[in-house]
C-alpha positions, 0 to 999 in steps of 0.5 A: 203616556208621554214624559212631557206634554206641553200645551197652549204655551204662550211667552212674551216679552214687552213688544216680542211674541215668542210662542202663542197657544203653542203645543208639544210632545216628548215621548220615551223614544224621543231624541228631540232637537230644538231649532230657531234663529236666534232670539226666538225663545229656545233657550227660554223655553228649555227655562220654562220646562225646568220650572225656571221660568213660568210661562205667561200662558198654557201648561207643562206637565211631567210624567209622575216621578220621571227624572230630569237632568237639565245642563246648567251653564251657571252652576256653582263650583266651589274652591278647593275641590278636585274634578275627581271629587265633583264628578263623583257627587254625581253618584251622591246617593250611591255614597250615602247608601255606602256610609249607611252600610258602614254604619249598619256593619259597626253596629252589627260588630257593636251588637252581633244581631243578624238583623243589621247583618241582614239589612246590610246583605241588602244595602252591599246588593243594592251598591252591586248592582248599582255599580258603585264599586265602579264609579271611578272607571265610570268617571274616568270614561266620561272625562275622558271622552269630554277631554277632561282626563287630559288636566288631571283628576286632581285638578282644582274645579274653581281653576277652570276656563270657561270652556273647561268649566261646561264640560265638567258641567256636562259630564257631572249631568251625563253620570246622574245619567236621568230619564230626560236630558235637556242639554242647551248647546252642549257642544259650544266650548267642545272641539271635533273629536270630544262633539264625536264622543258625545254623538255617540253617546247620545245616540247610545242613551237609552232615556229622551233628551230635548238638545237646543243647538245651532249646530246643525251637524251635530243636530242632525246626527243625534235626534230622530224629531224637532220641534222648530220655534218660529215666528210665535209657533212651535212646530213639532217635525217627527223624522230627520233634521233634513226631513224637518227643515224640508217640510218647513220649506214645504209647509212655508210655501203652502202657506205663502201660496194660500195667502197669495190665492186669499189675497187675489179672491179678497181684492176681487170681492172687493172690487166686486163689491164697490162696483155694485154695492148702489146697481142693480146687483146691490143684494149680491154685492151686501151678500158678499160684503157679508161674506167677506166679514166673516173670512178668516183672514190670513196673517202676512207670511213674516220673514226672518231678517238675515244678518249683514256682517261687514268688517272695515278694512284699513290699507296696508302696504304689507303682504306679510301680516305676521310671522312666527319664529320658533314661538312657544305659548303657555303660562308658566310652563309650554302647552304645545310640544312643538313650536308655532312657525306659520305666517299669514299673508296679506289677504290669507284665511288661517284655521286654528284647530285643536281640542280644547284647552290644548292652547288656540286662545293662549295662541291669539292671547299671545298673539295680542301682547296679553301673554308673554311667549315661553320661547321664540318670537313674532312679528306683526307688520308695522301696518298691521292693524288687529281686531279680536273676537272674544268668545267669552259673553262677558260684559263691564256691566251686564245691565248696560243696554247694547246701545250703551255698551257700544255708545261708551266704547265709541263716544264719537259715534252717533246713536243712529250708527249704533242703532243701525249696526246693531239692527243689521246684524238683527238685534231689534229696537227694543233688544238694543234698549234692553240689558244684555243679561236679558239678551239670549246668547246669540243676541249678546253675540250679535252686540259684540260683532257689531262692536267690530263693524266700528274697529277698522283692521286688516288682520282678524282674530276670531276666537269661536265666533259661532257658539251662539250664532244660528245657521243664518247669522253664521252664513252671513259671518262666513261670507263676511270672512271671505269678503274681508280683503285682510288676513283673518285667523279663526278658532272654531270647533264647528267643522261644517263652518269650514266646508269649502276652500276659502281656508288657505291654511290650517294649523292643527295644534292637536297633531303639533302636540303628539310626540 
């Protein structure tokens, strides 16, 4: 029997379809990916099977009893509490199971009856084998794996960056360890080595998971099925991610030359038809009109639009950019051991690596004038002329409408330019009309790209500017990079997005960091 059965699912959204009579299976064995561009409804989707969200149509059935943990970006965490202390409620029963023994043992010590001795033989058994006397090194092995280990047990959660704040999120889901896992993009604000730990973790987990994620390698090296939302279908894909996305090409084309064929066989019926319709072939003629009524006529192949990045470019006398001199970044103390001493020339592409929170957003903060270095100094070009790219999908107003939001930031400019910056980069008409909390993760993306298409420059500081992006939209950011004519310095911990040679340099600030 399958954990989940979905079926006849359908969702929309004002003028936007995103599945119609859509339907699936997650079995046991399943390690299931969820691919798309974005926008198509996967992060919806993954609502709808939590009970989030009811879907418009069809049905989503669970298997009785079965467990389900489902990665919440939104949880709350509350002041005042320490990683340690989160973590540990994920084994919240384990701990009620302990305070009943404690319990039983007082009364046992208060009555001397062998009853309660006996029920707590059981509980003590029951916490044995349950591991309870090894939550911590549980913990400390999970931590450590996401990078957690590295702030400290007794850091305060309510402390924590955005990045920081997911992976304790993550952590606390991957300990309660459930049957099903529905991660939606796990790896967003996890660098190289932390998306490794959780491959192999996947890989080794016993129960099925359903991941939603836009990057493609690490999809690929953890699900054994897909299912594909595309274009109002749900299409499920049993083998690789290679193997699926080649038979998506395949059934695509299938599809194309069908309606191709249909399309020469209905021009020449009708063509057919009106030339005999009053002859003396008239009965062959109504005979195939009569037929042609009754074809199942199939729907135009859509394409999905690819998003066009182009970042303005403002002259600069300069070949050098900016210069560092023996710089130390941090707050009230140096994150990094040893100092930055790097440049970026006039047309150079610099990569910024490291785990997270070991300091590549204080760096470009820095960078900016936002912080002020601990130590040493930069220089930036009297000419130089700085764009930034914040990860973070924060908005002034979450209610404001892309079109607003950039129409506030550029009074000057005229709706129509706003509009079409925005419809390159593929957010429609109506997404540009809708609030951004109601936009997906790439969309809001999207909107803050197109910001930059408005913010001539000739240096580029992108902080993680693919966590939302689909493989498409990141294709097109890569090659708007390369374009650019100025220096850019880019943070991401997608390392397929760096294949090829148009890095010029790479500064590794996990390697600065060693002793």
């Amino acid at each position: 029997m399958s954990l989940l059965t979905v079926k006849n699912l359908g969702q929309s959204f004002v003028d936007k379809t995103l599945y119609e009579d859509a339907s699936f299976v997650l079995n046991k064995e399943d390690h299931m990916g969820v691919t798309g561009q974005n926008g198509v409804g996967k992060s919806t989707l993954i609502k709808i099977l939590t009970g989030e969200m009811l879907a418009d149509e069809g049905q989503v059935k669970w298997q009785n009893h079965v467990t389900v943990g489902y990665l919440d970006q939104y949880a709350k965490l509350m002041p005042g509490v320490s990683i340690r202390a989160f973590l540990r409620t994920a084994f919240e029963p384990l701990y009620q199971k302990e305070q009943e023994l404690g319990e039983l043992y007082a009364q046992y010590a208060d009555q001397g009856d062998s009853d309660l001795l006996e029920q707590a033989g059981k509980l003590q058994t029951y916490l044995e084998e349950n591991n309870f006397y090894g939550i911590d090194t549980e913990i400390e092995r999970v931590a450590s794996g996401l990078g957690l280990a590295e702030l400290g047990y007794d850091h305060d959660v309510a402390e924590l960056s955005g990045g920081q704040r997911s992976k304790i999120i993550l952590a606390k889901l991957l300990l309660q360890s459930p049957e099903v896992l529905l991660l939606d993009e796990p790896t967003n604000y996890l660098d190289v080595g932390h998306i490794e730990w959780l491959v192999d973790y996947l890989n080794d987990f016993t129960g099925a998971f359903i991941v939603v994620s836009h990057d493609y390698d690490f999809l690929g090296r953890i699900t054994n099925c897909v299912i594909d939302v595309d274009l109002g279908t749900i299409t499920r894909y049993t083998g690789s991610l290679k193997q699926a996305m080649r038979q998506k090409s395949a059934n695509r084309e299938t599809y194309q030359k069908a309606f191709s064929n249909q399309q020469r066989k209905i021009a020449k019926t009708e063509a057919y038809i009106r030339k005999n319709k009053a002859g003396t072939r008239s009965k062959s003629a109504k005979s195939r009109e009569r037929q042609l009524s009754k074809l199942e006529v199939l729907s135009p192949p859509k394409g999905n639009r690819r998003p066009r990045f182009e970042f303005p470019y403002v002259e600069t006398a300069s070949n050098l950019l900016l210069q560092t001199q023996d710089l130390v970044i941090g707050y009230d103390q140096a994150l990094v051991k040893e100092a930055f001493n790097f440049s970026v020339g006039g047309s150079e592409k610099v990569a910024i690596t490291g785990f997270n929170g070991i300091g590549k957003t204080t760096l470009l903060k820095t960078l900016l004038g936002q912080l002020e270095p601990i130590f040493g100094t930069f220089e930036l070009s009297t000419t130089a002329k700085v764009a930034y790219f914040k990860q973070d999908l924060s908005w002034p107003n979450k209610n404001m409408t892309p079109l607003q939001y950039l129409q506030e930031k550029f009074e000057r400019e005229k709706p129509r330019e706003l509009r079409g910056a925005l419809a390159r980069l593929g957010v429609t008409g109506q997404q540009a009309m809708s609030p951004l909390k109601k936009l997906s993760g790439g969309e809001q993306e999207k909107v803050k790209l197109a910001k930059m298409q408005f913010e001539p420059a000739n240096l580029l500081l992108l902080d993680e500017p693919t966590n939302h992006l689909d493989r498409d939209a990141k294709d097109s950011l890569r090659q708007a990079i390369v374009n650019f004519p100025g220096g850019v310095i880019i943070v991401s911990h997608e390392r397929d997005f760096f294949q090829g040679d148009w890095i010029d340099k790479t500064i590794d600030i996990e390697t600065m960091n060693k002793v």
